[in-house]
N, C-alpha and C positions, 0 to 999 in steps of 0.2 A: 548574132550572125553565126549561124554554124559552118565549122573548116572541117574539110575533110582531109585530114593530115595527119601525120606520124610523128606522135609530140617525141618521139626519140629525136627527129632531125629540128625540131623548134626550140629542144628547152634544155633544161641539165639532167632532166631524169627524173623531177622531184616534185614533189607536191606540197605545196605548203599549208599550213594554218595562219591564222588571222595571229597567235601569240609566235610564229618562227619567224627568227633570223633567215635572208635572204641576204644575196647579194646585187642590191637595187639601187643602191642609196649615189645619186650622181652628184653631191656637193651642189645643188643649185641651179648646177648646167653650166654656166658660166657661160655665157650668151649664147649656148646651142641650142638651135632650135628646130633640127632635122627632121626631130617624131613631131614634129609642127606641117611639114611640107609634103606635098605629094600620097597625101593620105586617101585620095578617092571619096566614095562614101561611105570608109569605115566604122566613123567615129559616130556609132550611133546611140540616140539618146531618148533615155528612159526618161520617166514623167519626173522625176527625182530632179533629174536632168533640169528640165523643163522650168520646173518648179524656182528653181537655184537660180538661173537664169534670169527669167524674168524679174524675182526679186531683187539678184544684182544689177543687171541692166535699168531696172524700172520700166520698163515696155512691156507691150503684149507680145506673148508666141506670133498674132500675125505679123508685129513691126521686125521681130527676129528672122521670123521664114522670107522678109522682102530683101532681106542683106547677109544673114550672117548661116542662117540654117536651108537647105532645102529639102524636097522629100525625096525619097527613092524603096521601090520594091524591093526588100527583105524577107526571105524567106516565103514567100508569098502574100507580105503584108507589106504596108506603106508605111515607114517609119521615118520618124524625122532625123540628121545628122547634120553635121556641122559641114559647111561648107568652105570648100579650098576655089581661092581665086587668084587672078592672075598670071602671070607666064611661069612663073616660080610653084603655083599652086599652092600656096601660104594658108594657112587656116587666115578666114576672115578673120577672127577675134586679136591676131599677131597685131601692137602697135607701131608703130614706124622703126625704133628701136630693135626690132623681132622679135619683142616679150608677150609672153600672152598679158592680155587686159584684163581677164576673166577671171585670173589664178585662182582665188577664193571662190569662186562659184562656178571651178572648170569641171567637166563631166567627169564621170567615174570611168569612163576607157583611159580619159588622159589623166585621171589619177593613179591609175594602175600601174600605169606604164612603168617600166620596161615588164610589168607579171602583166597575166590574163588570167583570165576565168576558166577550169574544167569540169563541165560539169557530168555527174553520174548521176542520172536520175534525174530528182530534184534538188540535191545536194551539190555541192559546187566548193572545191580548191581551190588554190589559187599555183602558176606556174610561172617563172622566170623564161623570158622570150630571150635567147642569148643572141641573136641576129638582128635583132630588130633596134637598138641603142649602141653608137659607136663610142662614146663615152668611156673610156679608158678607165681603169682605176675605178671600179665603182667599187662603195664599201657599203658592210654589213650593214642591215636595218629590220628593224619588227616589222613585219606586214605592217600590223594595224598603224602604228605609228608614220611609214610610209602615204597608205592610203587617207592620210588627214581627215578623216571623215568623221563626226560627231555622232556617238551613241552608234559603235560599228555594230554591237551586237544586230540593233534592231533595224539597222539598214540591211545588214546582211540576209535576214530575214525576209525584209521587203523585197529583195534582188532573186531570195529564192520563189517569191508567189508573183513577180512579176513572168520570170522569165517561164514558171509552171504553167502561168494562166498564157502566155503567148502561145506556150506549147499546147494547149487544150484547145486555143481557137484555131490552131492549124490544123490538128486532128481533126477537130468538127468540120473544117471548111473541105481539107480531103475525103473525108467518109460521105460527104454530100456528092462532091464532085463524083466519086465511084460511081455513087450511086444512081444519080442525073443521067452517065454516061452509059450505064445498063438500061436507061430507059432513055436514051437520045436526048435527053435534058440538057439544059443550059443552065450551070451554076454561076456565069459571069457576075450575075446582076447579084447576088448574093456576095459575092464577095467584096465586090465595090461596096455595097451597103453596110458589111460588117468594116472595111478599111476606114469607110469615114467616120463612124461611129465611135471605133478607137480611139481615132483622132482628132475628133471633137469632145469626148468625154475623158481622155488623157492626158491631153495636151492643149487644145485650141482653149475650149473651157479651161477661161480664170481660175488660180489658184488665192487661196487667201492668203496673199503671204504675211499676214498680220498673226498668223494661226501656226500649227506644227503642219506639218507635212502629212504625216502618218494618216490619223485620223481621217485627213480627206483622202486620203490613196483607196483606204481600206474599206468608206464608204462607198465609193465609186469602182472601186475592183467588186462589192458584192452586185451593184447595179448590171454592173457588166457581165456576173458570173450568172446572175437570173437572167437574164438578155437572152444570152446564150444556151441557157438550161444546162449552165455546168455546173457541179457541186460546188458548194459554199466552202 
């Protein structure tokens, strides 16, 4: 999701790598569960996501999209996030307790947290969100070691050709649209046709989770990147 904001008023100023020290680290939480509540449709989730999910859950994306996730337009695309219910607005996944159920297979926004993503280009930082966790006393920690993620290097990698190939189908769907509209066209039907195809070949389409991730990411982003007649 791109913000149009002035990371001087969001962050500390600073940018990190995957090997700096930050100051993230909340001891556990200790049954706070606030970056749980009242999140909108921000927490939105990559095929990685997806992938993680279902293997933990054991269900399909469609038994997930009937309870726990729904879709909404991003950016000009339909991307799936987790969904907040109730009067409190709780992430479905909280168990009575107000613990997430998911933790071992929670998404990479709510692994990040309290950092985000900045990206230049197709490269990407990472940044401490100083308003966003009321958590008192946070102490030091290594990104990577924070973000609990296995083999960071090559997820990181994945995260930069997911979010580049998101970026090239929005260029192409804009450059249509211009162009549609220099000749009174209607790009509607194109775009619904590219949203669902994402979304059935990223998401809805089974993941093997008996298999690595990568492999089928990488096969299916080259599908996608012929589809669309964007470089390999």
């Amino acid at each position: 999701m791109k913000r149009n904001v002035d990371m001087k008023e969001i962050s500390d100023g600073r940018l990190y790598t995957a090997s700096d020290m930050v100051k993230a680290d909340t001891g556990g939480c200790q049954g706070c569960s606030v970056c749980c509540h009242g999140m909108g449709n921000s927490i939105i989730l990559d095929p990685y996501d997806g992938y993680r999910l279902t293997k933990e859950c054991k269900v399909s994306m469609e038994e997930l999209l009937s309870k726990n996730i729904e879709l909404n337009m991003v950016d000009g695309l339909i991307l799936p996030n987790l969904k907040m219910a109730g009067d409190q607005e709780a992430c479905s996944f909280l168990n009575e307790r107000g613990r997430c159920s998911i933790h071992s297979a929670r998404p990479g926004i709510c692994r990040l947290f309290p950092l985000g993503r900045y990206y230049e280009g197709r490269e990407f930082r990472y940044f401490l969100q100083i308003h966003e966790c009321p958590k008192a006393g946070r102490t030091k920690v290594k990104v990577k070691k924070w973000l609990d993620t296995p083999d960071l290097g090559r997820y990181e990698e994945y995260i930069r050709s997911w979010h580049g190939f998101l970026e090239d189908v929005q260029h192409l769907l804009d450059g249509s649209e211009q162009r549609n509209a220099a000749e009174e066209g209607d790009n509607g039907g194109l775009r619904r046709q590219l949203c669902m195809y994402l979304l059935k070949q990223f998401f809805l389409k089974p993941w093997d989770i008996g298999q690595d991730f990568y492999p089928q990411y990488e096969q299916r982003l080259e599908d996608g990147r012929k589809l669309c007649s964007l470089p390999i």
